[in-house]
C-alpha positions in Angstrom: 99.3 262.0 -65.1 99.6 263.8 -67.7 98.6 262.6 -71.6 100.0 260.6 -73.9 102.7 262.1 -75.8 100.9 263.1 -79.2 99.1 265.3 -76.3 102.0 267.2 -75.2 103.8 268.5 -78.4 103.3 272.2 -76.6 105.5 271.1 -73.8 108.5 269.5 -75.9 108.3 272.3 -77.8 108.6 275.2 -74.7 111.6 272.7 -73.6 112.7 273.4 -76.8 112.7 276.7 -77.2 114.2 277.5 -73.2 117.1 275.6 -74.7 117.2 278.3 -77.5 116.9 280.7 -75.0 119.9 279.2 -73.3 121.8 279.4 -76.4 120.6 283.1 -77.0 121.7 284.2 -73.5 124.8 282.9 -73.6 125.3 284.3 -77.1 123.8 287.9 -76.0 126.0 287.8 -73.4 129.1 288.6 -75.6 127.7 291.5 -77.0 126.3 293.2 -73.6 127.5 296.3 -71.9 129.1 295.6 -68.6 129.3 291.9 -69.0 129.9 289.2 -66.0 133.8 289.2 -65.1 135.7 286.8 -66.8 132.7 285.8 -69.1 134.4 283.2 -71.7 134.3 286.3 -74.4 133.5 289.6 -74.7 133.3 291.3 -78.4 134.8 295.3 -78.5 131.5 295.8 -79.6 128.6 295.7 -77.2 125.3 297.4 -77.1 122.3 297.5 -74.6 120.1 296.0 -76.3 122.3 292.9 -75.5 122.2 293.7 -72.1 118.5 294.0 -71.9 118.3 290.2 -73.6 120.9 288.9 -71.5 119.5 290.1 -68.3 116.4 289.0 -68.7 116.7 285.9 -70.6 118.6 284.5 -67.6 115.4 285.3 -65.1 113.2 282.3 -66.4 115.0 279.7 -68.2 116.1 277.5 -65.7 113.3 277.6 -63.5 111.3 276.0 -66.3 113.7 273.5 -67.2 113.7 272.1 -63.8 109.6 272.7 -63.4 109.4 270.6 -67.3 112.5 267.8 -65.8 110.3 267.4 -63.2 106.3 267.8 -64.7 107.5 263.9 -66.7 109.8 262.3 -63.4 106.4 260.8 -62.0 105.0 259.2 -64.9 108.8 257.8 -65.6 108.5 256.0 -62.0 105.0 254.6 -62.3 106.2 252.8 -65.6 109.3 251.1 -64.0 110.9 249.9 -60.8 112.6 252.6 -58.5 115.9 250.6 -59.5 115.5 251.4 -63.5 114.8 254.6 -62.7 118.0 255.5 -61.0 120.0 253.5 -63.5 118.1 255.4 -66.4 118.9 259.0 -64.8 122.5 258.0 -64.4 123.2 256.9 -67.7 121.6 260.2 -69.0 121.9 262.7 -66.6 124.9 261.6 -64.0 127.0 260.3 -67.1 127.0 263.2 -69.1 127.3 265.3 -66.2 130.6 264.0 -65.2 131.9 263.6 -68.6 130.9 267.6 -69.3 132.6 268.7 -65.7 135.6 266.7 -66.3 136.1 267.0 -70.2 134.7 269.5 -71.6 134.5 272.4 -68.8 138.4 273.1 -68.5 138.3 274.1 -72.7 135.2 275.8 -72.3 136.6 277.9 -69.3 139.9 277.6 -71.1 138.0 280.1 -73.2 138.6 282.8 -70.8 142.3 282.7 -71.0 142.4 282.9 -75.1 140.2 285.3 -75.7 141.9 287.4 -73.6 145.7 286.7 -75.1 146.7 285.4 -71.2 149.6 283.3 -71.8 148.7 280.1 -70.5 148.6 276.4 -72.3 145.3 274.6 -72.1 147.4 271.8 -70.8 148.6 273.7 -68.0 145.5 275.1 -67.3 143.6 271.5 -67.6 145.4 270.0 -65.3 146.5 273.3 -62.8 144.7 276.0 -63.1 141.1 275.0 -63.5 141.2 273.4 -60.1 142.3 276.0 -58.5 141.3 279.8 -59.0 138.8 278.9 -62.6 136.5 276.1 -61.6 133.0 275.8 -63.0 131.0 273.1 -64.5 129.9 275.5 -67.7 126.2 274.2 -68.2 126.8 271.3 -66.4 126.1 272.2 -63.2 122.5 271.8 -64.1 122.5 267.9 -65.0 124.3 267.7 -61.4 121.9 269.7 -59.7 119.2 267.9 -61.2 120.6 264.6 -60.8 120.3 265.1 -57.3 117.2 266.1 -57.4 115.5 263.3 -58.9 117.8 261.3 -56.6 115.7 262.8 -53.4 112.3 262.4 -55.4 113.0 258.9 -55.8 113.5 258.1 -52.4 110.9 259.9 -51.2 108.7 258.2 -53.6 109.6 254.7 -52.4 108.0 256.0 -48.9 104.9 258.0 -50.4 101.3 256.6 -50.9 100.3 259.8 -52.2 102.8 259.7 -55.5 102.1 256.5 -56.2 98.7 256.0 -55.8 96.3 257.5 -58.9 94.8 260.5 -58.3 91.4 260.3 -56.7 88.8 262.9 -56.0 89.1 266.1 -56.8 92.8 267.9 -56.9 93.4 271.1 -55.2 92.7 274.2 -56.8 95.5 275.3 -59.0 95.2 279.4 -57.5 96.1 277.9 -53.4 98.7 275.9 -54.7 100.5 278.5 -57.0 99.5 280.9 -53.7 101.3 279.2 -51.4 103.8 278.0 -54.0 104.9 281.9 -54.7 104.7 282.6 -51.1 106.9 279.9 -49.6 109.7 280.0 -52.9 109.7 284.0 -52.6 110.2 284.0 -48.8 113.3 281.8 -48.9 114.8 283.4 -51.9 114.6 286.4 -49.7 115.7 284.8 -46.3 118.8 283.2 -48.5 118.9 286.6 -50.4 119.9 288.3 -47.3 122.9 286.7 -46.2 123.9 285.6 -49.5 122.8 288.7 -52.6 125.8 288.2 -54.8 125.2 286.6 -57.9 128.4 284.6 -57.6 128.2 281.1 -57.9 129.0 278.1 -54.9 131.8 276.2 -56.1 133.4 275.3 -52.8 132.4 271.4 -52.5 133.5 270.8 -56.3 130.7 268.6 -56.5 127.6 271.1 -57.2 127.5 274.2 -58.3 124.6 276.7 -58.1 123.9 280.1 -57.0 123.1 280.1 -53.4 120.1 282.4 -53.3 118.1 280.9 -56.2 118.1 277.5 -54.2 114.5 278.0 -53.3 113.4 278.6 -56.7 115.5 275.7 -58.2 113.7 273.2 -55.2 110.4 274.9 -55.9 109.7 274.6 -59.6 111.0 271.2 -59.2 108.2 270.5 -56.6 105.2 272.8 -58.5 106.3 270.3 -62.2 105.6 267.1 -60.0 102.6 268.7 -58.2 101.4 269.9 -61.7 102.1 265.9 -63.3 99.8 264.8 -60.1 96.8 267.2 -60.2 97.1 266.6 -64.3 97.6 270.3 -65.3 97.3 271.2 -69.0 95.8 268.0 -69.4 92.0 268.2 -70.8 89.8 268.7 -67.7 93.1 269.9 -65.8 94.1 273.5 -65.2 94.7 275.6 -67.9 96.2 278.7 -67.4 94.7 281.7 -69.6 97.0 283.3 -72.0 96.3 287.2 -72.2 96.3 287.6 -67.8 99.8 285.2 -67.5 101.4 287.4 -70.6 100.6 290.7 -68.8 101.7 289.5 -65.6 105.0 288.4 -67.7 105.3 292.0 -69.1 105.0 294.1 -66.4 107.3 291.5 -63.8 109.8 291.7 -66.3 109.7 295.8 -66.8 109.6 296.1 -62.9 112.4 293.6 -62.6 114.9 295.2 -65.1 113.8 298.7 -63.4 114.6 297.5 -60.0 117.5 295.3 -60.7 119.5 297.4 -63.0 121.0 301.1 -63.4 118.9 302.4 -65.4 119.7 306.3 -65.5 119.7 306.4 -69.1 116.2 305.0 -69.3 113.9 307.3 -67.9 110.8 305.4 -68.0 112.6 302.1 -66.2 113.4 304.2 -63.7 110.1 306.2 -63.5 108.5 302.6 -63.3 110.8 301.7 -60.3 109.9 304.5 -58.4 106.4 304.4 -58.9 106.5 300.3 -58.3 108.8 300.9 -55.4 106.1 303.6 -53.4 102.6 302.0 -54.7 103.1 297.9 -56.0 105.9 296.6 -53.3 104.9 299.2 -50.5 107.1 301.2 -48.5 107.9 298.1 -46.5 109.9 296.5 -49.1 112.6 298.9 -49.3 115.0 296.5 -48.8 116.7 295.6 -52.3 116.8 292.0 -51.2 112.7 291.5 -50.9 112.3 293.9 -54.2 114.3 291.0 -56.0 112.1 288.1 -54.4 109.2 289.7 -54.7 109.9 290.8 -58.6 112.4 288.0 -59.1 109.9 285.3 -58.6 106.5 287.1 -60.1 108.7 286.8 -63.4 110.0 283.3 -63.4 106.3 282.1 -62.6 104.5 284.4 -65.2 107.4 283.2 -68.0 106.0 279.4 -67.2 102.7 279.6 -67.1 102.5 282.5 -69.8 104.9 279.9 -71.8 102.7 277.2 -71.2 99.4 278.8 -72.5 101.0 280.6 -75.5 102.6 277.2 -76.5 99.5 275.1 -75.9 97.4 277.4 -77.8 99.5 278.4 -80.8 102.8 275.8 -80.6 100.8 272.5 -80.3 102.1 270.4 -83.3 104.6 267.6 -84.0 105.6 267.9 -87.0 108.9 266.5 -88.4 111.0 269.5 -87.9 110.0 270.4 -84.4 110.0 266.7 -83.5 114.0 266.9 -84.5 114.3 269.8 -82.9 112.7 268.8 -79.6 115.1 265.2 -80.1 118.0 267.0 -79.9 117.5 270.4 -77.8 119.6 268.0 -74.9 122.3 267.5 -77.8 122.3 271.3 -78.0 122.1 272.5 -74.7 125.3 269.9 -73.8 127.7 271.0 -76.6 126.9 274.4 -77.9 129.5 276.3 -75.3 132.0 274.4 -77.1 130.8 275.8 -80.3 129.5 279.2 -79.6 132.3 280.8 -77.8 135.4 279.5 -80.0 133.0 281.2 -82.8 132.4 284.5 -81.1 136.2 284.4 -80.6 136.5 284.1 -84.3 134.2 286.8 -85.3 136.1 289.3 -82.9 138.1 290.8 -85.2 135.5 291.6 -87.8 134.0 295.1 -87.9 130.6 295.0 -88.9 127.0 295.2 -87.1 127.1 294.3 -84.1 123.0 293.0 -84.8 124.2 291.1 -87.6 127.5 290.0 -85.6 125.6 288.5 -82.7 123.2 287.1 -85.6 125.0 285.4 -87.0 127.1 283.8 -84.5 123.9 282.7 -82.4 122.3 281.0 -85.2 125.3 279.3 -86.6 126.2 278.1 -82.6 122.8 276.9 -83.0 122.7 274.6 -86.0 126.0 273.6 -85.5 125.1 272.1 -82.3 121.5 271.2 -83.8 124.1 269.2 -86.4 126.7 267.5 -83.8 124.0 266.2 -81.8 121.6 264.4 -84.6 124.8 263.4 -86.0 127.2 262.6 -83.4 125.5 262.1 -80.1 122.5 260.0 -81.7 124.7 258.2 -83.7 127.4 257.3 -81.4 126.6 253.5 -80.0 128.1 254.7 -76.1 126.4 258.6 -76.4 123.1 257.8 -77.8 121.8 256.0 -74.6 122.5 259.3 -72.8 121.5 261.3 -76.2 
């Protein structure tokens, strides 16, 4: 399992900062070229270097947030019945799940509407339209998919000797399982990938909401955190992954992927690199777009995790009061900050300025505004800090 907490500072801390990164991408967003459709705002002024964050900020982050949900779910059952645990994941992930997809969603997607001068009421859309052609669950469809998630793990727990027994002998080599971890995860995203490409996101059921094709990845990195808590990774004697071979593998995934993924006619050395990645890396036999994107896709989420992991346990491995606040309340800021960000973009449309220091700004005020609701309001709150 892995150590006790004072041992793990470098993890709270990644969490915390892919919750920044959340923040960031939503708030580079804005300021892209050729934003999603219908994203809740987009400023007249937009840049690529925007488009460059946004793109590939959105490639990691959530993979890591399910593999870190997941790297403390087994320690969290050995320490209490099956029972407690169910009860303790649905007063602080089921709970504020429902509460965000019912309450604060509709003004989030609301959003949309204003920002755009469409001449709807939020009352009218509330209640009408949000159930109809605009429903999402904002950043809430992740506490829903991971709510189920640790619903499976628990019942499969109840019926596994292996989870609940302490480890014994000597755990598998961290290079088969990653092996057969990026084989399996990159195959499915590209069997899924190939009836199912779009980027659009499954909200037919109204009860989860994902993007069908990342599926495998979300699964996977949920699996790999639990299989890491097992075979003690990052703990001392456990596997550690080195720091300078992840970072390079994080560098050049992430220049192949934007390359590969993206029209990049403009840039002549992206597109140089997707040729020449295209003929010599993926081989001739991945010239389907679909395996590209596995392939690429996948090498880029892993290396972001494990390059994360290294850089953070080697240089981000302290507690100290404000990163301990921070880390308290990065669930505080992922839950609200949509609420703040994007009625604060909205503002800031109208001003004429630098569009660096426009997207600045906003970002970091989003930031410690939501930093500020969630130490004061959801910790404070008697009914919100259990979930808090």
């Amino acid at each position: 399992m892995p150590e006790s907490h004072h041992r793990v500072y470098f993890l709270d801390n990644l969490r915390t900062f892919i919750i920044i990164c959340v923040v960031i991408l939503h708030g580079a967003t804005i300021y892209m070229d050729y934003p999603p459709e219908r994203w809740y705002v987009t400023d007249p002024q937009h840049n690529l270097f925007f488009t460059v964050i946004s793109r590939l900020t959105d490639v990691p982050i959530m993979m890591v947030m399910f593999f870190l949900a997941a790297y403390f779910v087994l320690p969290s059952l050995l320490k209490r019945s099956g029972k407690s645990f169910l009860k303790d994941k649905c007063v602080r992930i089921g709970a504020p799940w429902i509460a965000g997809v019912f309450l604060l969603a509709p003004p989030t997607a609301f959003i949309a509407c204003y920002s755009r001068n469409e001449s709807m009421g939020l009352f009218k859309f509330w209640t009408v339209a949000f159930w109809t052609q605009y429903y999402e669950q904002s950043v809430y469809w992740f506490l829903g998919v991971l709510f189920l998630f640790f619903l499976l793990f628990s019942l499969v727990y109840r019926s596994s000797g292996w989870l609940q027994s302490p480890p014994a002998g000597t755990p598998t080599p961290a290079w088969k399982i990653l092996s057969w971890f990026g084989f399996t995860t990159t195959l499915g995203v590209f069997l899924l990938s190939e009836w199912h490409v779009s980027e659009a996101w499954f909200t037919g059921t109204y009860v989860f909401v994902f993007q069908p094709w990342r599926v495998p990845l979300y699964l996977g990195y949920f699996i790999l955190g639990i299989i890491a808590c097992r075979n003690r990774w990052f703990a001392t004697g456990g596997y550690q992954p080195r720091l300078v071979p992840w970072l390079m593998a994080w560098a050049v995934s992430g220049t192949f992927y934007f390359a590969n993924h993206f029209n990049c006619d403009h840039l002549k050395l992206l597109r140089y690199l997707h040729q020449l990645g295209h003929q010599y890396l993926l081989g001739q036999s991945a010239g389907s777009l679909n395996a590209e994107q596995a392939i690429v896709f996948n090498a880029f989420c892993l290396s972001s995790l494990l390059g994360g992991v290294a850089f953070f346990h080697r240089y981000v491995n302290w507690g100290d009061r404000f990163s301990r606040s921070l880390a308290a309340n990065s669930y505080g800021i992922y839950y609200v900050h949509p609420l703040i960000l994007y009625p604060l973009a909205c503002g800031f449309m109208g001003w004429t300025f630098s569009v660096y220091a426009k997207a600045a700004l906003v970002i970091l005020l989003a930031l410690l505004l939501s930093w500020a609701v969630s130490a004061w309001v959801l910790k404070k709150t008697p009914v919100l800090r259990r979930a808090f």
